[in-house]
FIKOLZA-1660 file (N, C-alpha, C; in steps of 0.1 Angstrom, whole numbers, plus 5000, padded with zeros to 4 digits):
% residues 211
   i   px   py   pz ch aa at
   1 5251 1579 4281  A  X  N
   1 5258 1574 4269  A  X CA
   1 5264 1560 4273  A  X  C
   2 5259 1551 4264  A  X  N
   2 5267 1536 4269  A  X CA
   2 5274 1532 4258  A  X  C
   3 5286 1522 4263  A  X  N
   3 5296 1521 4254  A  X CA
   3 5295 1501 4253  A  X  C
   4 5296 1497 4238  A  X  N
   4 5298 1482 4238  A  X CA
   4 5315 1481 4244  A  X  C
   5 5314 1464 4242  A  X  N
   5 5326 1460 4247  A  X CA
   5 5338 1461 4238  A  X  C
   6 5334 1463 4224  A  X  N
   6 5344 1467 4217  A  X CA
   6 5350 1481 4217  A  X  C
   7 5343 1491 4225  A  X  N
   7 5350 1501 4226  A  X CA
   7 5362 1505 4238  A  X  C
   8 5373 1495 4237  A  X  N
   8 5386 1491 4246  A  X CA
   8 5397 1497 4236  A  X  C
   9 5407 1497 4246  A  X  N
   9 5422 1498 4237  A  X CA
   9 5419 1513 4233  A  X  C
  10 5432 1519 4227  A  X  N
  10 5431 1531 4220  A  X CA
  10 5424 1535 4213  A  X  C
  11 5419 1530 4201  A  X  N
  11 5410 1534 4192  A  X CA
  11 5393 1530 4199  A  X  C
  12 5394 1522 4213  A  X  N
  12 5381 1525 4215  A  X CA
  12 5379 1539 4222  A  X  C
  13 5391 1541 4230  A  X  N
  13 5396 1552 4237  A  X CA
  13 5390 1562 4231  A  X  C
  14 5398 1566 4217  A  X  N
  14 5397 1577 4209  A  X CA
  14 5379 1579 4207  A  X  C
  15 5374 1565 4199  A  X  N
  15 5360 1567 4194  A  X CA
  15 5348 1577 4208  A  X  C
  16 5356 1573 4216  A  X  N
  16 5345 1572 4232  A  X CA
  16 5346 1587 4230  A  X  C
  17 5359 1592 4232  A  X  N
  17 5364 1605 4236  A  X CA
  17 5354 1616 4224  A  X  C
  18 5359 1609 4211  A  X  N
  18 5350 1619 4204  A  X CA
  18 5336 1615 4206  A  X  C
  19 5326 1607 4207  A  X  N
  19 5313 1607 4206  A  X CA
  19 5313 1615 4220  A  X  C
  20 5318 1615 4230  A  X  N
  20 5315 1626 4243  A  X CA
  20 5316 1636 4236  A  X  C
  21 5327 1643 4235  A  X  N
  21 5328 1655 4230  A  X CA
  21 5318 1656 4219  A  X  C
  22 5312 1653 4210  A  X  N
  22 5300 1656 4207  A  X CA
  22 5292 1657 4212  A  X  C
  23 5287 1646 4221  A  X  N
  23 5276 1653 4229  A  X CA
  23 5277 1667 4240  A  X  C
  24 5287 1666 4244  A  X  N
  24 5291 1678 4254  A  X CA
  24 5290 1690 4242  A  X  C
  25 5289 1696 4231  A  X  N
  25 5294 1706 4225  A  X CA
  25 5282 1707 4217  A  X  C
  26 5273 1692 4221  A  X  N
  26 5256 1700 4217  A  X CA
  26 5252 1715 4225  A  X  C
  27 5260 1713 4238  A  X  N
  27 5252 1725 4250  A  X CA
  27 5262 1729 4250  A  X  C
  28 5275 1731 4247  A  X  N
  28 5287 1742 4252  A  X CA
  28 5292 1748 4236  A  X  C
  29 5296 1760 4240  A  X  N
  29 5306 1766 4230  A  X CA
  29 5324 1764 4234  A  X  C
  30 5333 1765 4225  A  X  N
  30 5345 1764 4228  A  X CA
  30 5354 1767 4244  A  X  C
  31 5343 1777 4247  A  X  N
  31 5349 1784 4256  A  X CA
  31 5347 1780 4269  A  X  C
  32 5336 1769 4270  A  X  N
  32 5330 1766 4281  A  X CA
  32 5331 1750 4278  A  X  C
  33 5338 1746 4266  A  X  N
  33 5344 1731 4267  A  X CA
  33 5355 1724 4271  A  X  C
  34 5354 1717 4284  A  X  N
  34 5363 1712 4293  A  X CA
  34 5369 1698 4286  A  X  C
  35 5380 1693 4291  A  X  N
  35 5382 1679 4287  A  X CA
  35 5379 1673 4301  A  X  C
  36 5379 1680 4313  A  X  N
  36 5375 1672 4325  A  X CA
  36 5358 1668 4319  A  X  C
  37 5351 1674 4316  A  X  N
  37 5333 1671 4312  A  X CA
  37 5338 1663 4299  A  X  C
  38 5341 1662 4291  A  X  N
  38 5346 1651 4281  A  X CA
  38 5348 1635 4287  A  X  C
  39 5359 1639 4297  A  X  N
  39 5364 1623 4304  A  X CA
  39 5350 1621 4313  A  X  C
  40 5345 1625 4318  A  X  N
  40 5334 1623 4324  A  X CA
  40 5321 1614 4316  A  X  C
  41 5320 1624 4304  A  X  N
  41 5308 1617 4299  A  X CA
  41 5310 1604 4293  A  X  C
  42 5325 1603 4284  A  X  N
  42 5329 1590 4279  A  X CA
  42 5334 1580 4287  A  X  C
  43 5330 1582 4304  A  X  N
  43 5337 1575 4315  A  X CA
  43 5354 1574 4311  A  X  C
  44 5362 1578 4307  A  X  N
  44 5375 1584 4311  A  X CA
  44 5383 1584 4316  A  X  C
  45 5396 1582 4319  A  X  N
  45 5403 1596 4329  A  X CA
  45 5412 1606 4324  A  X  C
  46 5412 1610 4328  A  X  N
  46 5416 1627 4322  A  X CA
  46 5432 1622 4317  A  X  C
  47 5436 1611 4325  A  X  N
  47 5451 1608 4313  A  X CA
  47 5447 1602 4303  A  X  C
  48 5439 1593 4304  A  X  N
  48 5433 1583 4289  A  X CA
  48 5434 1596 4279  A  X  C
  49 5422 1605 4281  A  X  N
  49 5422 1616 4268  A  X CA
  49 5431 1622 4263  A  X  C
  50 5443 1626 4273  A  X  N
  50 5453 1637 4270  A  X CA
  50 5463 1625 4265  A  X  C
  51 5465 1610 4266  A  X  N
  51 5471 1601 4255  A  X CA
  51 5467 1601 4244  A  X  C
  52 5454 1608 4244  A  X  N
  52 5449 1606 4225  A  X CA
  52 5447 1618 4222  A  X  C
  53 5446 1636 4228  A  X  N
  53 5445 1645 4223  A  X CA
  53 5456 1654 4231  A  X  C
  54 5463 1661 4223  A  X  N
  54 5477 1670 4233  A  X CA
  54 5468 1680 4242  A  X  C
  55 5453 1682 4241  A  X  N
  55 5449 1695 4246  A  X CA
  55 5435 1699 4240  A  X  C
  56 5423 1711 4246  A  X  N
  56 5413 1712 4246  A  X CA
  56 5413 1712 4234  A  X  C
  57 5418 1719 4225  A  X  N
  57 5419 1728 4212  A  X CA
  57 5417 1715 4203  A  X  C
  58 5429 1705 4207  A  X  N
  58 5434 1690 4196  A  X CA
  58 5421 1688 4196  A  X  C
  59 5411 1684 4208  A  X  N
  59 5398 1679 4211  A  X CA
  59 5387 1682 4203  A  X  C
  60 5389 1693 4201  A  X  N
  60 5377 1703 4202  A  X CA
  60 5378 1699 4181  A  X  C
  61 5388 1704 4177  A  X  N
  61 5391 1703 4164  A  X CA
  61 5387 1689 4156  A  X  C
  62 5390 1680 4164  A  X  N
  62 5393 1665 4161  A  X CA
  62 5376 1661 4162  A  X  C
  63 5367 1669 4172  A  X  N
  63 5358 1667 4170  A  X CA
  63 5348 1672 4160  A  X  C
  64 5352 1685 4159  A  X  N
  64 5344 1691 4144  A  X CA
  64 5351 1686 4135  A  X  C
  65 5362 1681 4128  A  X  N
  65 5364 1676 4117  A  X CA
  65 5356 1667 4119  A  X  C
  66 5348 1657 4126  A  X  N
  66 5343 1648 4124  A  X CA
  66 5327 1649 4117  A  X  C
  67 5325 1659 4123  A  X  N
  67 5317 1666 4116  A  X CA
  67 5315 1666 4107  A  X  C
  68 5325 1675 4100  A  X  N
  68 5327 1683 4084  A  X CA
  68 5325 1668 4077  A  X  C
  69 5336 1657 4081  A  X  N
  69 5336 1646 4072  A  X CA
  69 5327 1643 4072  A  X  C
  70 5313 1639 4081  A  X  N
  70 5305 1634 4079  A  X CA
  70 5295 1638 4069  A  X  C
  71 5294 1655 4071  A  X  N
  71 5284 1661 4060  A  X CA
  71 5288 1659 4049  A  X  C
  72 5301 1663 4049  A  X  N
  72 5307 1662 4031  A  X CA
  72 5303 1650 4024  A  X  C
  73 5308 1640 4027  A  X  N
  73 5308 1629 4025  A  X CA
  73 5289 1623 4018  A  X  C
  74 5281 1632 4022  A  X  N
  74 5268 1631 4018  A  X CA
  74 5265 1640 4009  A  X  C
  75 5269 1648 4005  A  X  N
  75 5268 1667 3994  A  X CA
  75 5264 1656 3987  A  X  C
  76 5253 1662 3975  A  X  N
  76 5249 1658 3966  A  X CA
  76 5263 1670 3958  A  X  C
  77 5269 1665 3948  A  X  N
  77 5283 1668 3938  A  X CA
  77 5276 1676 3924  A  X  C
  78 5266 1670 3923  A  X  N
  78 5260 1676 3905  A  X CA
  78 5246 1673 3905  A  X  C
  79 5245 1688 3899  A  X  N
  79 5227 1687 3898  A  X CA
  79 5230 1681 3883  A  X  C
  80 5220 1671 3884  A  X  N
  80 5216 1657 3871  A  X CA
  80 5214 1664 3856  A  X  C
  81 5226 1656 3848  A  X  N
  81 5225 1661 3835  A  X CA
  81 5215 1662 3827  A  X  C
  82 5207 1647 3830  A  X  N
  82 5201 1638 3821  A  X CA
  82 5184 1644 3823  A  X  C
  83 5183 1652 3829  A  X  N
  83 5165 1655 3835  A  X CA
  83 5166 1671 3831  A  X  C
  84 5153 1672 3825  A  X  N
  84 5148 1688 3825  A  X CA
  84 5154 1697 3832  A  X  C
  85 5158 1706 3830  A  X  N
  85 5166 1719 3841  A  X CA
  85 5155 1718 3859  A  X  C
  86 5144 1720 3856  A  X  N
  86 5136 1722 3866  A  X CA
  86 5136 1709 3874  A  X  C
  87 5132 1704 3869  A  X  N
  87 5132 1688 3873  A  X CA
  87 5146 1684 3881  A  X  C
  88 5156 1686 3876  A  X  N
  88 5172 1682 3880  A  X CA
  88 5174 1697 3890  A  X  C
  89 5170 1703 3893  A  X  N
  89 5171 1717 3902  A  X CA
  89 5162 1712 3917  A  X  C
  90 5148 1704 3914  A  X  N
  90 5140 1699 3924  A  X CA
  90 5147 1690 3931  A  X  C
  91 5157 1680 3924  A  X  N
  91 5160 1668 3927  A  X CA
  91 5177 1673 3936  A  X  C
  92 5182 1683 3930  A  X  N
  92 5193 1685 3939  A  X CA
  92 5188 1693 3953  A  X  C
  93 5180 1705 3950  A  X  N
  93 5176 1710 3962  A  X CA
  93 5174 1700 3975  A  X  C
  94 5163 1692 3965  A  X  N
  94 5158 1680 3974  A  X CA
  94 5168 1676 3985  A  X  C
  95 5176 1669 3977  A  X  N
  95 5191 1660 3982  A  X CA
  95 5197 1671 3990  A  X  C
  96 5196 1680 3987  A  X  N
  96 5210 1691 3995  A  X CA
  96 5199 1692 4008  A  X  C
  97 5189 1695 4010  A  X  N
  97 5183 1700 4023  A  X CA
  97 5180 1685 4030  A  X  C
  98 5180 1676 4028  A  X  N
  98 5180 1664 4034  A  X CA
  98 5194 1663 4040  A  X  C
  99 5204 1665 4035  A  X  N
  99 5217 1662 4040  A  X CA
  99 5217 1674 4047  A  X  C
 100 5211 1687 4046  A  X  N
 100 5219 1700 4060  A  X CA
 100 5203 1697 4070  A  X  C
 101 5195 1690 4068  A  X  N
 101 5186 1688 4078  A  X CA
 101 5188 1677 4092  A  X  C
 102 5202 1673 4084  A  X  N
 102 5203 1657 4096  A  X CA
 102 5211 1665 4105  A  X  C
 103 5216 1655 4118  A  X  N
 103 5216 1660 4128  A  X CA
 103 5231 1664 4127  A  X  C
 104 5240 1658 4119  A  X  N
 104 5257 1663 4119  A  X CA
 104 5255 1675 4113  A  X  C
 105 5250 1681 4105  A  X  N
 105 5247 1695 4099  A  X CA
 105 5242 1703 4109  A  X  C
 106 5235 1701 4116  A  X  N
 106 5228 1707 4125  A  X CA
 106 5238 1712 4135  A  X  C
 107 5244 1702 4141  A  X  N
 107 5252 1704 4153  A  X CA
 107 5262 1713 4149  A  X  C
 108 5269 1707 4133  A  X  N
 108 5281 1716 4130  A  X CA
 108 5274 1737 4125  A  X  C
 109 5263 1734 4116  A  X  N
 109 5259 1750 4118  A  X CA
 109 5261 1755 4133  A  X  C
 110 5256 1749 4145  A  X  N
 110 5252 1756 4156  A  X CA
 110 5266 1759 4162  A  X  C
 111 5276 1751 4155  A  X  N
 111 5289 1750 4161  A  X CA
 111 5300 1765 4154  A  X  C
 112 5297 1762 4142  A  X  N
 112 5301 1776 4136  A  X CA
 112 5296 1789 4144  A  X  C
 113 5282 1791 4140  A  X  N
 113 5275 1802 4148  A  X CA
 113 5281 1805 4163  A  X  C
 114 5278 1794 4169  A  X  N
 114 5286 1800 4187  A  X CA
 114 5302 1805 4185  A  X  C
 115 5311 1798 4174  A  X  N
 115 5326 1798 4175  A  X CA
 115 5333 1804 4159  A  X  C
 116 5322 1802 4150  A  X  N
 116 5329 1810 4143  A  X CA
 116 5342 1821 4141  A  X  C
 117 5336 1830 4148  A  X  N
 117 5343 1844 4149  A  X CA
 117 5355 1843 4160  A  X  C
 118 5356 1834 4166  A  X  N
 118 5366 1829 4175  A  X CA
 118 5375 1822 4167  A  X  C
 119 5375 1812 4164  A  X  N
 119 5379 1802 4161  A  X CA
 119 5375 1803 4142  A  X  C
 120 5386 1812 4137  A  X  N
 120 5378 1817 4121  A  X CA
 120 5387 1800 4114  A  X  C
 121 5392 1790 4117  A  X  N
 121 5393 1783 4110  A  X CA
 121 5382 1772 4111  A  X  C
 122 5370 1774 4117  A  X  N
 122 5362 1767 4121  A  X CA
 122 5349 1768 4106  A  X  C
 123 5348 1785 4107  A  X  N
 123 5344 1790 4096  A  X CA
 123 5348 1786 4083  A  X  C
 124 5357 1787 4080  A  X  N
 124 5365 1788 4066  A  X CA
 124 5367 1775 4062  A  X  C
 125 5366 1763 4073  A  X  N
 125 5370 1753 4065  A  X CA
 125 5349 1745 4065  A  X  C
 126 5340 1754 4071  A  X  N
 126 5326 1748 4063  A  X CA
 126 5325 1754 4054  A  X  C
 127 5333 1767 4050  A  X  N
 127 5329 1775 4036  A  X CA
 127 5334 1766 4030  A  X  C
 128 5347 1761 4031  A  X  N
 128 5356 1753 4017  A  X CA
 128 5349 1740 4014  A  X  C
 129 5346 1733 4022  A  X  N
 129 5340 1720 4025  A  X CA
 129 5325 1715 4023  A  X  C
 130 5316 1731 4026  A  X  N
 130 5305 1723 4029  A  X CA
 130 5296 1733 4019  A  X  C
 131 5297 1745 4021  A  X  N
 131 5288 1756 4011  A  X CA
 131 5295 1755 3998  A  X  C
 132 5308 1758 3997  A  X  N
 132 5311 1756 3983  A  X CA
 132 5311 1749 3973  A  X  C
 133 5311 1733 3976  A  X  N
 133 5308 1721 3972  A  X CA
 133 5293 1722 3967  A  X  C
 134 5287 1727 3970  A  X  N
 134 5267 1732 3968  A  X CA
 134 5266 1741 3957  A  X  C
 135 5276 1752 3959  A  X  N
 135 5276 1763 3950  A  X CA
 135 5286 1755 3940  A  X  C
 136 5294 1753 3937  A  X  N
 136 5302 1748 3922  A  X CA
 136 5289 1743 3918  A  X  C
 137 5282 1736 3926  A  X  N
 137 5272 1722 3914  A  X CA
 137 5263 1730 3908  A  X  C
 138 5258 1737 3918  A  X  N
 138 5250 1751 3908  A  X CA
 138 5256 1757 3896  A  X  C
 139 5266 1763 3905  A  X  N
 139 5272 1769 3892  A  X CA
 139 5276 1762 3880  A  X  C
 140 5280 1748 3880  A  X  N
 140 5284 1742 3863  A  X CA
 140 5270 1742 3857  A  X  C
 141 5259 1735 3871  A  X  N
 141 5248 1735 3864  A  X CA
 141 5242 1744 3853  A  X  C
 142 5241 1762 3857  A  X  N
 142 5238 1772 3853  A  X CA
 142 5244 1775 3845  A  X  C
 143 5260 1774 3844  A  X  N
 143 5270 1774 3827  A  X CA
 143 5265 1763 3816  A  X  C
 144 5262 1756 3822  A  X  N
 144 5261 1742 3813  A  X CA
 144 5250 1747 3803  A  X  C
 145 5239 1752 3809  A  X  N
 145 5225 1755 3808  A  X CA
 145 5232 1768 3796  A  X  C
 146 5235 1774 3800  A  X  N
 146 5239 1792 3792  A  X CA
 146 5247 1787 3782  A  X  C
 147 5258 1775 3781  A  X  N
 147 5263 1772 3772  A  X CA
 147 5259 1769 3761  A  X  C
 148 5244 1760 3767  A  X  N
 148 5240 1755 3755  A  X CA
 148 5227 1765 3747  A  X  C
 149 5224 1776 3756  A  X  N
 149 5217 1790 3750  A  X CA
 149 5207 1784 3758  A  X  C
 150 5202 1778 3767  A  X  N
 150 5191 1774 3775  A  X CA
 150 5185 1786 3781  A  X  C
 151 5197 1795 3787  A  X  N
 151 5192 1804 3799  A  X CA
 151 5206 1814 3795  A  X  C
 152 5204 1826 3798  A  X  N
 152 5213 1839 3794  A  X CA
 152 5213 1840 3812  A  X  C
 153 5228 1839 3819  A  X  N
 153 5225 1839 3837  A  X CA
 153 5240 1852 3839  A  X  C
 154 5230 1863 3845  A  X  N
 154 5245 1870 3848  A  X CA
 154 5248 1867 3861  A  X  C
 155 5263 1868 3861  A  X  N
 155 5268 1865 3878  A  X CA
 155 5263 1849 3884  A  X  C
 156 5267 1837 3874  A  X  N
 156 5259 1826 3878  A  X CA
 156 5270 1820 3890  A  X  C
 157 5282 1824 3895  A  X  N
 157 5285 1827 3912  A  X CA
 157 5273 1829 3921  A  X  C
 158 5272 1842 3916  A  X  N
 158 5265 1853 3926  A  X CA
 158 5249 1841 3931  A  X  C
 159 5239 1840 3914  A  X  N
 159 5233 1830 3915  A  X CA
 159 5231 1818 3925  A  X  C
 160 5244 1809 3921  A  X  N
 160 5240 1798 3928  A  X CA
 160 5243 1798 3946  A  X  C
 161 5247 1814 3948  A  X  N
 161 5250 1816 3962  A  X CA
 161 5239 1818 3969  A  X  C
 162 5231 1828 3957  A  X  N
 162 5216 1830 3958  A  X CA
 162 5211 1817 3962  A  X  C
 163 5207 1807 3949  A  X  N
 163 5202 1791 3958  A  X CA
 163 5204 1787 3970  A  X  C
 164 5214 1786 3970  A  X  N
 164 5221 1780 3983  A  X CA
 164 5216 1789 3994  A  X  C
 165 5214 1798 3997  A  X  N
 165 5212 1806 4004  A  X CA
 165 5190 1805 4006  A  X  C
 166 5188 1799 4000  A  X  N
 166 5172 1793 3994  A  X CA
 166 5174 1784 4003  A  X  C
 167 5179 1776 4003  A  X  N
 167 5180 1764 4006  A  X CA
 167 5184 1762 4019  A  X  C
 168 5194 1770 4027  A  X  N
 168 5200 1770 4037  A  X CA
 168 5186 1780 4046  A  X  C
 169 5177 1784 4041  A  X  N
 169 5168 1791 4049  A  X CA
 169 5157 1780 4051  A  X  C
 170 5153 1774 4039  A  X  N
 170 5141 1762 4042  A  X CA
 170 5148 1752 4049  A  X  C
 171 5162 1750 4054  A  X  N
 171 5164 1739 4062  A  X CA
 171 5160 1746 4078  A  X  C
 172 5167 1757 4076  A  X  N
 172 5161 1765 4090  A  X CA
 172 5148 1768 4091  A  X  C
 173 5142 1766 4083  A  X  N
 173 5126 1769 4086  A  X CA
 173 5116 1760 4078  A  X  C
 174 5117 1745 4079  A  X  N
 174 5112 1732 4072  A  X CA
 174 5099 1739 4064  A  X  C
 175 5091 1744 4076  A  X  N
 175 5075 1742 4065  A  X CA
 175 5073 1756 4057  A  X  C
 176 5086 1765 4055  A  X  N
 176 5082 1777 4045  A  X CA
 176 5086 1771 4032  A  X  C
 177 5090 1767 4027  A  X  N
 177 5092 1761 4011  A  X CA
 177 5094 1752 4012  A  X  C
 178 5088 1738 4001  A  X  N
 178 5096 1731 3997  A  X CA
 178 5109 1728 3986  A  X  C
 179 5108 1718 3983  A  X  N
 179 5122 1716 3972  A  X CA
 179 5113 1720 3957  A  X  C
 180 5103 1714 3952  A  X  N
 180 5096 1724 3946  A  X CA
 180 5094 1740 3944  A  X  C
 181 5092 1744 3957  A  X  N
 181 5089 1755 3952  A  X CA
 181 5102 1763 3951  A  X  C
 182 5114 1760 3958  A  X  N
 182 5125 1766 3963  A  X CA
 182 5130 1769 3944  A  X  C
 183 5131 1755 3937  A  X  N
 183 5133 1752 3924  A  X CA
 183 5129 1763 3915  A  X  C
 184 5112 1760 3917  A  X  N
 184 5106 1773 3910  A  X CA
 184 5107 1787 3910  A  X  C
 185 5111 1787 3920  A  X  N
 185 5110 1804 3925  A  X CA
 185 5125 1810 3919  A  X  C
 186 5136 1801 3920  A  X  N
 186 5148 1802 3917  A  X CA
 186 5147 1805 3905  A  X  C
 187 5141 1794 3893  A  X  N
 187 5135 1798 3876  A  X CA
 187 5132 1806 3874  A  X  C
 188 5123 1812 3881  A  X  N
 188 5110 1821 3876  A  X CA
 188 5119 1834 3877  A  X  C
 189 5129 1834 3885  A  X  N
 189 5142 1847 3890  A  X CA
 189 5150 1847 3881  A  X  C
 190 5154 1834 3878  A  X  N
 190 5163 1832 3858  A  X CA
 190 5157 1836 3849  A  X  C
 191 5144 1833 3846  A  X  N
 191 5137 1839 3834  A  X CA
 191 5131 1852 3834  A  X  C
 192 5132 1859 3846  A  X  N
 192 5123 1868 3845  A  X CA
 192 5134 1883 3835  A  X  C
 193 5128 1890 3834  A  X  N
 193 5132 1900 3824  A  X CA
 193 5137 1912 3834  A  X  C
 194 5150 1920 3830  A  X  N
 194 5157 1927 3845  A  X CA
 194 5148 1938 3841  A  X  C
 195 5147 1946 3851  A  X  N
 195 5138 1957 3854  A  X CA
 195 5145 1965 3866  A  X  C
 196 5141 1980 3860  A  X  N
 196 5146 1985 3874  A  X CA
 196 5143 1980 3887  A  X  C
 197 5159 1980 3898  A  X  N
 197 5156 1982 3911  A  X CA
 197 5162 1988 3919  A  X  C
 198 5157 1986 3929  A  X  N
 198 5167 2001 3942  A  X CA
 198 5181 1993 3943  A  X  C
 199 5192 2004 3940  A  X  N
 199 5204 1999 3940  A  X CA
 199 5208 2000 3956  A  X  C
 200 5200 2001 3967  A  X  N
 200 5204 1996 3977  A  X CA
 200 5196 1984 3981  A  X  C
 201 5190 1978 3976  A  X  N
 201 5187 1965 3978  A  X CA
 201 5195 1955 3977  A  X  C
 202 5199 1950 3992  A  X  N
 202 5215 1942 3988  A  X CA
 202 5210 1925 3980  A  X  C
 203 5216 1924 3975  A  X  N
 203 5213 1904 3970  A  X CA
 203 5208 1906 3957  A  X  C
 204 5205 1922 3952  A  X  N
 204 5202 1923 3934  A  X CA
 204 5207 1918 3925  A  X  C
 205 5205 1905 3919  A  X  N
 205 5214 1905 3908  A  X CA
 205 5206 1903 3892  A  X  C
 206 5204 1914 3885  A  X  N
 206 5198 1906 3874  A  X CA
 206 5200 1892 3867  A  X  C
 207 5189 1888 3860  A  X  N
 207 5189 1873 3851  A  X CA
 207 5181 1877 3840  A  X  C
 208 5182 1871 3824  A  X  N
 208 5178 1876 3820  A  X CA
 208 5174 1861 3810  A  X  C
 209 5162 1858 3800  A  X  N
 209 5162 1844 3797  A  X CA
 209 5167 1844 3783  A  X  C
 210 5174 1834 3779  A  X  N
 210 5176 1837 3763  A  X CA
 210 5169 1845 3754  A  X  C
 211 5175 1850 3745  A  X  N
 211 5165 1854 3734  A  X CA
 211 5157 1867 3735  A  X  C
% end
């Protein structure tokens, strides 16, 4: 990792400290992240860091928020008023799996996964931040639609948790769906007509289409 000459003074200090800690926390979990391997990677010394963070934890934090901000900051906010339901469903899918495909989404899922359950504020603030922001846009989307008698959607929560959960799997597995099909398959689940199913099949939720 090489550093320009503008990265001096404190705030170059700080920048160095977190782009190490990023890279170091590609290969470590919380528990095996040192600030001595931090000051190392960002060339360092172990007082430089502990002047800009009180401690592993400040570090560690200060680095996943950077994270969070970065993804957020790219969420597509609303699937498009102005286009066909299907059409405006392709186009947000589209946009949402391009942004959890790049490498800050990447890093941050793999960072939840290892530390999650440890560290449950780690969790709770990608629910608030990063999955929920995905699901509201669904879901106005899907009221919007039922409001105007388009689509009859029970549980359009449950629904757009459903998408998202579409979508969060073709990022982890690029060549099984596209944004197309992810779209369609989701429709064809809105329109279809409810019919018996095994009530231990977890993720059942009927949809039923207007009319």
């Amino acid at each position: 990792m090489s550093y320009s000459p503008t990265d001096q003074g404190q705030y170059g200090a700080r920048r160095r400290a977190l782009a190490a800690a990023r890279e170091v926390l590609r290969h470590h979990n919380y528990a095996s992240f040192s600030v001595e391997r931090v000051a190392q990677v960002a060339k360092l010394s172990r007082r430089t860091l502990y002047n800009q963070f009180e401690d592993r934890a400040e570090l560690y934090r200060a680095a996943r928020m950077e994270l969070v901000a970065e993804v957020e900051a790219s969420l597509p906010r609303e699937v498009a008023r102005g286009l066909p339901l299907r059409e405006a469903l392709e186009q947000f899918v589209r946009e949402a799996c391009r942004v959890l495909s790049a490498d800050a989404h990447i890093q941050l899922r793999a960072a939840v996964a290892r530390d999650g359950n440890e560290l449950t504020w780690l969790a709770a603030l990608y629910r608030e931040r990063i999955a929920l922001p995905l699901e509201w846009a669904i879901e106005r989307c899907l009221l919007q639609q039922a409001h105007g008698q388009a689509i009859t959607v029970e549980e359009p929560a449950a629904q757009a948790q459903r998408l998202l959960a579409m979508i969060m799997a073709a990022v982890a597995e690029p060549s099984a769906f596209h944004a197309v099909e992810i779209a369609g398959i989701f429709l064809n689940r809105l329109a279809a007509s409810p019919v018996p199913y095994p009530a231990e099949v977890p993720g059942y939720l009927p949809v039923r289409s207007a009319g």
